[in-house]
N, C-alpha and C positions, 0 to 999 in steps of 0.2 A: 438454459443459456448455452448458446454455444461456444466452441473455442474461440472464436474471431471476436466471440462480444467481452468473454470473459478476457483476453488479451485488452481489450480497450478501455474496458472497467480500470483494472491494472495501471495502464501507459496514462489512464486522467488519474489515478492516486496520486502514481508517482509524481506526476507534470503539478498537480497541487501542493503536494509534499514537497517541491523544490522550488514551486511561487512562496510558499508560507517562510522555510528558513529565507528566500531573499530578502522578502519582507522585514524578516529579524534583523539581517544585516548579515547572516553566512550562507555560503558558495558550496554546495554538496554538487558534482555532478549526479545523473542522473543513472547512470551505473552505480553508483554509492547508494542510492537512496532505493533502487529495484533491490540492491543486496540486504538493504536493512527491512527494505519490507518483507521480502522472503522470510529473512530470518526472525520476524517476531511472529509471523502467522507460521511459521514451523514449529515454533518454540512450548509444547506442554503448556507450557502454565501461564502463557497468554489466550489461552481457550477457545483458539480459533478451531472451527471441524472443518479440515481442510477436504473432508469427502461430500461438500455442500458447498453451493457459493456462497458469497459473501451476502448477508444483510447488509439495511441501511446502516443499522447497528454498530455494525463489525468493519463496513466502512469509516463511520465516525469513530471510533476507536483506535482504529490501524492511524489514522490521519493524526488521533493525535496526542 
């Protein structure tokens, strides 16, 4: 995968990740929710291999 696809992969989590909270009834910008995604696929003991892309898996997970 390359950069520009893996960018896009990314920009539709996020863009999902902030239709789902509206859906809820809360307002995350989309800066907030690239920050929270970052930060759970860095995070050890969410078991993401950040030296591989993501699965479908790893996408359903991250989402939710």
């Amino acid at each position: 995968m390359s950069r520009a696809q893996a960018e896009r992969v990314i920009k539709t989590i996020i863009s999902e990740i902030v239709e789902e909270c509206v859906k809820m009834g809360h307002s995350f910008s989309e800066t907030l929710v690239a920050f929270m995604v970052k930060a759970v696929v860095l995070h050890p003991t969410n078991g993401f291999n950040v030296d591989r892309t993501l699965s479908i898996q790893d996408i359903q997970r991250l989402k939710q």
